[in-house]
GUDOMI-630227 format. One line per field, with one value per residue (C-alpha): residue in one letter; chain; x, y, z. Coordinates in Angstrom, 1 decimal, always signed. Example, Ala and Ser with C-alpha at 12.3 -4.5 7.8 and 13.67 -1.06 7.14 Angstrom:
! residues 2
rest = [A; S]
kette = [A; A]
x = [+12.3; +13.7]
y = [-4.5; -1.1]
z = [+7.8; +7.1]
END
This chain:
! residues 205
rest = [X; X; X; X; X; X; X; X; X; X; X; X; X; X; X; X; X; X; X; X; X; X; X; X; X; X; X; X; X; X; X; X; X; X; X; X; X; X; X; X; X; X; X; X; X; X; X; X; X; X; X; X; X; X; X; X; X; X; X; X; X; X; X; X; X; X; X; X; X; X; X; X; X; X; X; X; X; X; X; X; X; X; X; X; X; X; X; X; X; X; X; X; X; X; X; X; X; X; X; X; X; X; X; X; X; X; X; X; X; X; X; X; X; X; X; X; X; X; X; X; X; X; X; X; X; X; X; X; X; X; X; X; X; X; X; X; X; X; X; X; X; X; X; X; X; X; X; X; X; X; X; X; X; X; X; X; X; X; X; X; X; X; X; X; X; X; X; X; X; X; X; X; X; X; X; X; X; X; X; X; X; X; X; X; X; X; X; X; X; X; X; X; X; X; X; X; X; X; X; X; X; X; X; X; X]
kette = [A; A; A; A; A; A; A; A; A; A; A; A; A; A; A; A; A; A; A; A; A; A; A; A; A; A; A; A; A; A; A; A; A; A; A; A; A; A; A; A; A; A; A; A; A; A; A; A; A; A; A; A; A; A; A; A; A; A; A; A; A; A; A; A; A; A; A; A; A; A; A; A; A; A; A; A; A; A; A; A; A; A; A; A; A; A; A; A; A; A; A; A; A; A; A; A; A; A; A; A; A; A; A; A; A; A; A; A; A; A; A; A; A; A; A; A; A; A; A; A; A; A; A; A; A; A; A; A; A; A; A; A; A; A; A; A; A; A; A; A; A; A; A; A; A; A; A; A; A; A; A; A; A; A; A; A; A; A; A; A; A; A; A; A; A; A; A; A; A; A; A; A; A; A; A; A; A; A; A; A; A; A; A; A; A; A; A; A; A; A; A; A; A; A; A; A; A; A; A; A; A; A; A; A; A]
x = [+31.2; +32.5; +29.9; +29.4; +28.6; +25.9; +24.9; +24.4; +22.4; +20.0; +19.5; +18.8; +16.4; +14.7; +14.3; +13.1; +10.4; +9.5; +9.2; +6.9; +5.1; +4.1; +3.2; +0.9; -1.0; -1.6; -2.8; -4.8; -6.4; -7.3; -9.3; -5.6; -5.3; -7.9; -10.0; -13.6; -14.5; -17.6; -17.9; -14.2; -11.3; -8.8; -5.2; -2.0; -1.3; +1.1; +3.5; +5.1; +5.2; +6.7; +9.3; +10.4; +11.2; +13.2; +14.9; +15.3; +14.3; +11.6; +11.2; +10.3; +7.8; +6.4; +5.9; +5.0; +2.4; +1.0; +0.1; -2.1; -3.8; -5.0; -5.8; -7.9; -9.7; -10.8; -12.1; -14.1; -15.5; -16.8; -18.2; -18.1; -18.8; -21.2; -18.1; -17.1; -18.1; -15.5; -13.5; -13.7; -11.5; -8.2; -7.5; -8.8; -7.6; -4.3; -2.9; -2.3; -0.9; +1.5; +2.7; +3.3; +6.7; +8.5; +6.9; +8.4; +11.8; +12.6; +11.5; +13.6; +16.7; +16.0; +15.5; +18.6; +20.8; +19.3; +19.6; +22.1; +19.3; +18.3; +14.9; +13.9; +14.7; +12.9; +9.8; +9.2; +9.2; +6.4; +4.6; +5.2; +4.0; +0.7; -0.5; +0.4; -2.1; -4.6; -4.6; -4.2; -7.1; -9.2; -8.3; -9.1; -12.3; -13.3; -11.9; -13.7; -16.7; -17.7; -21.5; -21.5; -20.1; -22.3; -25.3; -23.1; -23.3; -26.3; -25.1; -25.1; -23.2; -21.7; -20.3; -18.7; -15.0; -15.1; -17.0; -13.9; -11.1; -12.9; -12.4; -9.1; -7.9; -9.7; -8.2; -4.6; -3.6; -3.7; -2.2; +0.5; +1.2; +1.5; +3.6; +6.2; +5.8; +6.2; +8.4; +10.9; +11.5; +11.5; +13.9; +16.3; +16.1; +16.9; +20.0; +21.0; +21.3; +23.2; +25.2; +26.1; +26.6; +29.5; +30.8; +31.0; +31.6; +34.8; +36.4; +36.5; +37.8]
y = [-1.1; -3.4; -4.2; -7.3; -6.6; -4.1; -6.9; -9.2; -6.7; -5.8; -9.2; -9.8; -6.9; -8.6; -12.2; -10.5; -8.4; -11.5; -13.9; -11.6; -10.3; -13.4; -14.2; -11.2; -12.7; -15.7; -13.6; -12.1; -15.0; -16.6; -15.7; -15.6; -11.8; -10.1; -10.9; -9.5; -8.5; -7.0; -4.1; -3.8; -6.0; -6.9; -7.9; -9.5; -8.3; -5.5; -7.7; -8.6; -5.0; -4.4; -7.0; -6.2; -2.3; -3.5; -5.7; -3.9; -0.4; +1.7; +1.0; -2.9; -1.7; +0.3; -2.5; -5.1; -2.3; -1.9; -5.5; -4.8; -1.6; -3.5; -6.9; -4.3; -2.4; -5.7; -6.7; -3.6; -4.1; -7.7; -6.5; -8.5; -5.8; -2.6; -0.3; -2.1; +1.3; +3.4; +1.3; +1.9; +4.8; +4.4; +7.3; +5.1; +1.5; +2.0; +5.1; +4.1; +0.5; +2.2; +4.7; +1.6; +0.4; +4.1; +4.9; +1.7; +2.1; +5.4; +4.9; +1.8; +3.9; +6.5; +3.9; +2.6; +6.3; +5.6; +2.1; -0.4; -3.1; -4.3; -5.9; -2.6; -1.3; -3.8; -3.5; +0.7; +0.0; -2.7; -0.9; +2.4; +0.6; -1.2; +2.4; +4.0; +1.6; +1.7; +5.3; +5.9; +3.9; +4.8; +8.1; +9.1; +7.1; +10.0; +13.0; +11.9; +9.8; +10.7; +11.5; +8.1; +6.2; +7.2; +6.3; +3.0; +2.2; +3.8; +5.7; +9.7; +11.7; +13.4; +10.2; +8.6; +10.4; +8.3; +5.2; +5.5; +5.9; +3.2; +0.7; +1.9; +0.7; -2.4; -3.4; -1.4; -3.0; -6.8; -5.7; -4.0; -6.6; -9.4; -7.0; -6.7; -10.4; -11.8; -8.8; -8.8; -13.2; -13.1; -9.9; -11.2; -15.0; -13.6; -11.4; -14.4; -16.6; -14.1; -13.6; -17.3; -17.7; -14.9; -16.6; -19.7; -17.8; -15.8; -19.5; -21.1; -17.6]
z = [-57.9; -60.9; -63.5; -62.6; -59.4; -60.8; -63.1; -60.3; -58.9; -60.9; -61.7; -57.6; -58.1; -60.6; -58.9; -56.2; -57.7; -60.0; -56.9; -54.9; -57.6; -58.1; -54.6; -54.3; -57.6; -55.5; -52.4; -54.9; -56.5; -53.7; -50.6; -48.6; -49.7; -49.3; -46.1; -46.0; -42.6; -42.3; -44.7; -45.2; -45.6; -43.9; -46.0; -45.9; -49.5; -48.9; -46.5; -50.4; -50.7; -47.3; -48.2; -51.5; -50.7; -47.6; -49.3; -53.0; -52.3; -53.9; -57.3; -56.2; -54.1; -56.1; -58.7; -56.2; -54.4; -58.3; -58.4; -55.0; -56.6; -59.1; -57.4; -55.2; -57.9; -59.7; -56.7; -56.5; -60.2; -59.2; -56.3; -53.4; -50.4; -49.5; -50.5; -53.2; -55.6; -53.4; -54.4; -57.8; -58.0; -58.2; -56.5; -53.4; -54.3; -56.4; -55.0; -51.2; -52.4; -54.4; -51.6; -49.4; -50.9; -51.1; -47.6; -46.2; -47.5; -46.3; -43.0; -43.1; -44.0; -41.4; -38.6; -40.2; -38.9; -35.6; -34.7; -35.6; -34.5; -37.8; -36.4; -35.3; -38.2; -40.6; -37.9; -38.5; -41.8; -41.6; -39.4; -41.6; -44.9; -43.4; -42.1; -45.5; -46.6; -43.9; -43.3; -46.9; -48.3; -45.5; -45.3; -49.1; -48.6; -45.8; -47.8; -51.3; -50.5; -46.9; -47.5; -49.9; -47.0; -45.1; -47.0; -48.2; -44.0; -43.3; -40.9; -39.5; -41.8; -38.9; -37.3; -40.7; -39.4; -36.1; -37.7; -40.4; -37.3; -35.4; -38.4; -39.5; -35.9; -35.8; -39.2; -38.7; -35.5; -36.0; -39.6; -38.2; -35.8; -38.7; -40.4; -38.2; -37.0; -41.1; -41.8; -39.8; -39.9; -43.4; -44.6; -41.6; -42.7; -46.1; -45.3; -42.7; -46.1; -48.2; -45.4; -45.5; -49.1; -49.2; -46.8; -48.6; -51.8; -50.3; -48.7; -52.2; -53.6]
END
């Protein structure tokens, strides 16, 4: 690789991060990102993520997932919802949202040794990175703060695991599905139009 292919791109890498970075500050402004449904909420703020590790690899998502950790645990500090405290630790809001880029990249290169099918590909991934968050967020909610939840939800202490898997589903499901939906048309529409312009680019050469 020449340098000024390496120059061109890291500079990619950059545009990239910058544009969906700042989409996910305007999911995160705005009532668009971060959907209260009952106690919880339900997001489209780690599709960004999603995209920009499939598209730039780790490091991207990792940034662009850092952006969500923190959109999250300001949202905690203003309150808003019953588990808004929970969510004060970062270990709960910031943590999950920053495995969510690296999580959906490798599984993206793995699918990538099986299947030539790029749509199935880019659709594992999705689906990998919104139960990294779901599973994640959730999951460290049960592990650190399942007597709290409880008391949070008024509920049996003994029931807070299935009353956590129950919500996990009914939030995961319809996220994973808009994942793979928004996913998979954007990163293909994006490699469709790079496609195009080396094409162009390699009839004038």
């Amino acid at each position: 690789m020449t340098s000024l292919q390496k120059s061109h791109g890291k500079t990619r890498k950059l545009a990239v991060a910058g544009m969906l970075s700042a989409i996910s500050i305007i999911l995160g402004l705005t009532p668009l990102g971060i959907i209260p449904v009952g106690p919880l909420n339900a997001t489209i703020m780690h599709l960004p993520v999603i995209i920009g590790a499939v598209l730039e690899g780790p490091v991207v998502g990792l940034i662009i997932g850092a952006i969500f950790g923190v959109f999250s645990l300001y949202r905690a500090s203003v309150g808003g919802s019953v588990l808004a405290p929970l969510f004060l630790n970062p270990v709960v809001s910031v943590l999950p949202r920053l495995l969510i880029g690296p999580c959906a990249y490798y599984v993206f290169k793995g699918f990538s040794k099986l299947t030539n099918k790029r749509a199935l590909q880019v659709g594992a991934a999705a689906v990998a990175g919104t139960l990294t968050n779901t599973v994640g967020v959730m999951g460290f909610i049960y592990i650190l703060y399942a007597q709290r939840y409880a008391a949070l939800m008024e509920l049996d202490v003994d029931t807070v695991g299935w009353t956590i898997l129950s919500a996990s589903a009914l939030n995961g499901i319809p996220e994973c599905i808009i994942a793979v939906i928004v996913t998979v048309a954007v990163v293909l529409a994006v490699w469709n139009l790079g496609g195009r312009a080396k094409k162009r680019a390699a009839r004038k050469d």
